[in-house]
N, C-alpha and C positions, 0 to 999 in steps of 0.2 A: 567632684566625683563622689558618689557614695561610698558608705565608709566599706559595705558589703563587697562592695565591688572591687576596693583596694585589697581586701584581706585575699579576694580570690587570686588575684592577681602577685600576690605575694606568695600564695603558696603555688602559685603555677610557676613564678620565675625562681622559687628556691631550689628546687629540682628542675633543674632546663634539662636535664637528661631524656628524664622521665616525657617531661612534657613536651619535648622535641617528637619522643616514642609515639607517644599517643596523639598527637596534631598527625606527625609523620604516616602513623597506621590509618587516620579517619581520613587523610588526602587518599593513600592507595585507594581503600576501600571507592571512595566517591570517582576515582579515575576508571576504577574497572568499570563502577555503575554507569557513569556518562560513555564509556567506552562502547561498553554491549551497547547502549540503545544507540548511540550513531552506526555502529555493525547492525546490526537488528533490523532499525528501521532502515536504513541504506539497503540493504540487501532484500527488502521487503519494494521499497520503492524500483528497487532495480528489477525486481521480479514483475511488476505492476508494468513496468514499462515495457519490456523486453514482449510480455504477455498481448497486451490492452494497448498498449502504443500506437498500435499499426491496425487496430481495428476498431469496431465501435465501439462506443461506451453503454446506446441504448438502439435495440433493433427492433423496428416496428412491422408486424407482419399482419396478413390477412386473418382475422377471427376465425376460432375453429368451430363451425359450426357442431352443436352436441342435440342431442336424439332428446326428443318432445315429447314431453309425460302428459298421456291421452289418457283422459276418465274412463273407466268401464263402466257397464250396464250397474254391478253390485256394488259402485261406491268406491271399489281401490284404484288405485293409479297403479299403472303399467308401463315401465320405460321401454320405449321402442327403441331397438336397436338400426343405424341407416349404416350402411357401406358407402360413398362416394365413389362416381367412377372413376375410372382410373386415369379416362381421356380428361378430366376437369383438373382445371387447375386453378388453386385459390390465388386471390388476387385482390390489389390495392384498387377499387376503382374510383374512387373519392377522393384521389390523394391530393387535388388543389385546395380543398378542404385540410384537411392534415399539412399542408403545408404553411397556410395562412395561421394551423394555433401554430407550428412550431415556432415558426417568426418570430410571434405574440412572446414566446418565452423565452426567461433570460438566463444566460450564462450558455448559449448555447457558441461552439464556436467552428461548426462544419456540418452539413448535412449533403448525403448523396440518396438519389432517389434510381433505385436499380430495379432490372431483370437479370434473374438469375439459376440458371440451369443446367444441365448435361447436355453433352455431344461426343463428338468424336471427331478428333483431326486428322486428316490423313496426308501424308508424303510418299508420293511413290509407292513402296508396297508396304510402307508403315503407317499402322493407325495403332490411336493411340484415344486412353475417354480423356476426358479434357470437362472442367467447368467454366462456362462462358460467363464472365457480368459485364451486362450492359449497364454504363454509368454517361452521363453525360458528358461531355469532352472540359465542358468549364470546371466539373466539380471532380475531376478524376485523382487529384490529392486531398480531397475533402478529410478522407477519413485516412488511407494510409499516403504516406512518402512515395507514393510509384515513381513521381516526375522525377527525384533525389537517387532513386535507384536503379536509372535507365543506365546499361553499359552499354549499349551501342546506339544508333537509330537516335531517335526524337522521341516524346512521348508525348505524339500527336495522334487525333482521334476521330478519322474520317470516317462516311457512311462505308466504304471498303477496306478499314484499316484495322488491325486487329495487334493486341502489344502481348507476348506471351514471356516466359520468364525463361534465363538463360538456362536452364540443364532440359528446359523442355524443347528449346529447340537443339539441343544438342542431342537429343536422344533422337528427333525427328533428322540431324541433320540439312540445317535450314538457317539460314539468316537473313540480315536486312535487307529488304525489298524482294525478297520471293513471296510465291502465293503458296496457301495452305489450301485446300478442303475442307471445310467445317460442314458436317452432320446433324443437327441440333437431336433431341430427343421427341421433336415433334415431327419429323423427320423432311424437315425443310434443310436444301441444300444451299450454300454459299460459296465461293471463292474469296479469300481475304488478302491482302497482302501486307506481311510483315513491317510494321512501323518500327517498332523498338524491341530493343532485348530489355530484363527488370532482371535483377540480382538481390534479393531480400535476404539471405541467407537461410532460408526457412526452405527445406528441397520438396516438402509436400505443398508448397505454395509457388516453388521455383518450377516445378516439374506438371503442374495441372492445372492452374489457372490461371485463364487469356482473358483479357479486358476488350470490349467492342463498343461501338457508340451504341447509345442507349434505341437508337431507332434501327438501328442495325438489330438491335435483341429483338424487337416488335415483333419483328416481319419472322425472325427466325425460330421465337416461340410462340406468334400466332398470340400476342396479347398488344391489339391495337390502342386498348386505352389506359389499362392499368399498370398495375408494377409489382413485384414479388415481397421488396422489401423496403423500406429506408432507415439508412443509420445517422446515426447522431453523437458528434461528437463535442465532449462537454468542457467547460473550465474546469471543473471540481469533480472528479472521479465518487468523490463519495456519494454527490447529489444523485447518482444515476437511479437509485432504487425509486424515490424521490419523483424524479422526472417520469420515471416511464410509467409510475404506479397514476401519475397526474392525465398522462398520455393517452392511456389506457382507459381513464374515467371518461375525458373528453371527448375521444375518437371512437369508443366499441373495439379497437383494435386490438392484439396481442403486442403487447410493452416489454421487452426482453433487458435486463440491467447484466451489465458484464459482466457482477458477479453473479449472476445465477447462474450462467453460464460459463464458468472457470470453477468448478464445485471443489477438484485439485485443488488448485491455484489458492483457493480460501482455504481451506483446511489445510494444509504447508504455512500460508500465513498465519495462520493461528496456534499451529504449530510453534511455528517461531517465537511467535509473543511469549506464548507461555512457559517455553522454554528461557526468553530474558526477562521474565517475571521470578522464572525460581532463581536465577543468577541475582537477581537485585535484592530479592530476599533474604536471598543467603549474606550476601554484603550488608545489610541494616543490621544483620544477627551477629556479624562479626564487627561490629562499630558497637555493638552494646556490649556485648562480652568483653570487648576491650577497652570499652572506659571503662563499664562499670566495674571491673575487677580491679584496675590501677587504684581509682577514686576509693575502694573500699580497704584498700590495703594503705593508703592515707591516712584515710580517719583511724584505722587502728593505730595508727605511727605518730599524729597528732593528740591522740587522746587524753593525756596532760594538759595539753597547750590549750584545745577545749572545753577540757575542765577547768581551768583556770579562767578561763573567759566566762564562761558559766556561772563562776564564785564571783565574776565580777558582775551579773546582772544581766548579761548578755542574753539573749530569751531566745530559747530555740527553733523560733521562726527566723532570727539573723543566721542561724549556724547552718539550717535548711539554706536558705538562701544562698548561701558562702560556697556550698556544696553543690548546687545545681546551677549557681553560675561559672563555675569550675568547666561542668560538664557543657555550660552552653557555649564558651568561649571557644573550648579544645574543638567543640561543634561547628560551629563558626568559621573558626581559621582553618580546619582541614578542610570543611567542604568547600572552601573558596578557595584555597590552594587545589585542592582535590579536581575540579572545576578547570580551571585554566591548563592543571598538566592534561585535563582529559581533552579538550578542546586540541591542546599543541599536539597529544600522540595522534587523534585523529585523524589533525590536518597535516602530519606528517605522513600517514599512513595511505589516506586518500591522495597523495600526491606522488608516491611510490608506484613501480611498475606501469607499463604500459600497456595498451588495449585491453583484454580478456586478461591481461593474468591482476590489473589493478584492483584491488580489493574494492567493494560496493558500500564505502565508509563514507557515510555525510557528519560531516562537523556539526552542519545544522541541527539534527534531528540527537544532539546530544542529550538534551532534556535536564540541561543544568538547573532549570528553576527548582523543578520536582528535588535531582539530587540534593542541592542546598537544601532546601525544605526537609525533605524526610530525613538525613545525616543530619542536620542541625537538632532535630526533635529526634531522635535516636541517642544522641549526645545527652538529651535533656534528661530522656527517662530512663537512659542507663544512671545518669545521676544520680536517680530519687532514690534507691535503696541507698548506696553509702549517704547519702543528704538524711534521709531518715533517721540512720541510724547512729550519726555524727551529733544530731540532732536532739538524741534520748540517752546521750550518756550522762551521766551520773556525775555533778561534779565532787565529792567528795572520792568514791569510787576510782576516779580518774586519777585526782591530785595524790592519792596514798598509791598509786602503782607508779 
């Protein structure tokens, strides 16, 4: 063992009090740090999920046609302003093309190919607006849980079947196996009969929108070959910008990523961050304040004993040394002590209370490497002042006090 290494080690276990304190105080600090980021990110993931979960990650829609810069007679360009009419409706019509790149790309892990619009339901003397998507009957869990969230009925999906969600037929007064009236907005009539009830927990998506098969949507919005939208759902949430910006270049189309679409949802998240960014800051400020103050009220308490070593040839690069392995050791052992209790409060924490009231605490996302890392070097550089100035004392100076 080095000789450096022994002296640190001698002067950490001559005071075990002291250095109990200071181990003791750099585990707290590293448990709070590991602490907030498994709260942090846990509650950020769970946000993500609760969000994004149930819907797309990237939504592909019909290009929006923009007004055509025509030269004038004197040389400038003039942007002409178009209206669309109102009977038109944009539309996928290439989409076996868009389907064959999607295929093509990877980490892709659901895609549904819809029609999607307004109507109106009617029961008896109640009508009610209603959004209809037509999805295909194979791919109708593609993107959310429908089939996981049927409470009554099946959630099957014939040319006359229609699945609507349970407070919407509760406000209609209607259930399994009766017929509705559906309206579309192109104003094509239907008769449907009730398949399934869906309970999502979400009442603006309980309460207004009915799923139909997707050749059922054709006829009802008058779009025999194309499709309004297709979503896309990913392995990797973050890829989505990624993917649809890739989408986007290969298809002409409009490439929607989920966060540009959750504008909240991002700013909350980022929110967050930087709110367990200033908690983590504040914790490395309170790991150097408190070595570094212990460690320099040391060297003032040793400063004999180092001047004596001093008189003996000892060169101030071993005294430095002596002194910042002090502060890397106490570094060391709290952030790994620090570390482990942060993991067990956690995962005791995360295992606590049941449904909604259980805290959104991941163990995983504790970010132990960072905490050892930056507490160990926080340890280090609170060192360097008393290391310095242990360093530069004076051995005559020292041995006469």
């Amino acid at each position: 063992m080095r000789f450096d290494l022994k002296v640190a080690l001698r002067y950490l276990l001559s005071n075990r009090l002291q250095s109990a304190l200071l181990i003791g105080g750099v585990a707290i600090a590293v448990t709070v740090f590991t602490f907030n980021a498994a709260l942090i990110n846990g509650l950020a993931e769970f946000q993500i999920d609760r969000v994004v979960g149930s819907s797309a990650h990237v939504t592909i829609e019909p290009a929006t046609p923009r007004p055509a810069i025509l030269p004038s007679t004197d040389g400038a360009q003039r942007l002409v302003a178009t209206q669309p009419a109102l009977e038109r409706r944009e539309q996928i019509k290439e989409w076996r093309s868009v389907e064959r790149i999607i295929d093509s790309l990877p980490g892709i892990t659901g895609v549904s190919y819809n029609i999607v619009g307004t109507g109106l339901v009617t029961r008896g003397e109640q009508t009610l607006p209603v959004s209809l998507k037509g999805v295909e009957p194979a791919r109708l869990a593609a993107i959310a849980p429908i089939d996981q969230n049927i409470v009554a009925g099946e959630a099957r999906l014939g040319l006359n079947d229609v699945l609507i969600g349970r407070k919407l037929a509760t406000d209609l007064g209607i259930g399994v196996g009766q017929p509705i009236f559906i309206t579309s907005n192109q104003g094509r009539e239907r008769t449907l009969t009730v398949r399934g009830l869906y309970a999502t927990g979400v009442d603006s998506l309980d309460a207004r929108l009915a799923y139909v098969n997707l050749d059922t949507a054709r006829v009802m919005f008058d779009l025999p070959e194309g499709l309004t939208e297709i979503e896309i759902k990913l392995a990797d949430l973050d890829a989505a910008r990624a993917v649809a910006r890739q989408l986007a270049d290969t298809t002409g189309l409009e490439a929607v990523a989920w966060m540009d679409r959750n504008q909240r949802l991002r700013e909350a998240l980022e929110g967050q961050g930087n709110s367990g960014q200033i908690i983590k800051m504040f914790t490395l400020i309170t790991i150097v304040v408190g070595v570094a103050s212990a460690l320099l009220l040391t060297t003032f308490r040793r400063r004999p004993e180092i001047g004596i070593m001093r008189s003996f040839g000892i060169s101030q690069r071993f005294v430095l040394s002596v002194f910042m392995l002090q502060g890397a050791l106490i570094g060391i052992i709290g952030s790994l002590a620090g570390c482990f209790l942060g993991w067990g409060f956690s995962t005791l924490l995360a295992g606590a209370g049941e449904g909604g009231r259980r805290l959104p605490v991941d163990p995983s996302l504790g970010q132990y490497d960072v905490a050892l890392l930056l507490a160990a070097a926080a340890s280090i550089l609170a060192a360097l002042w008393p290391a310095r100035a242990a360093s530069r004392i004076d051995p005559v100076e020292a041995i006469s006090q």
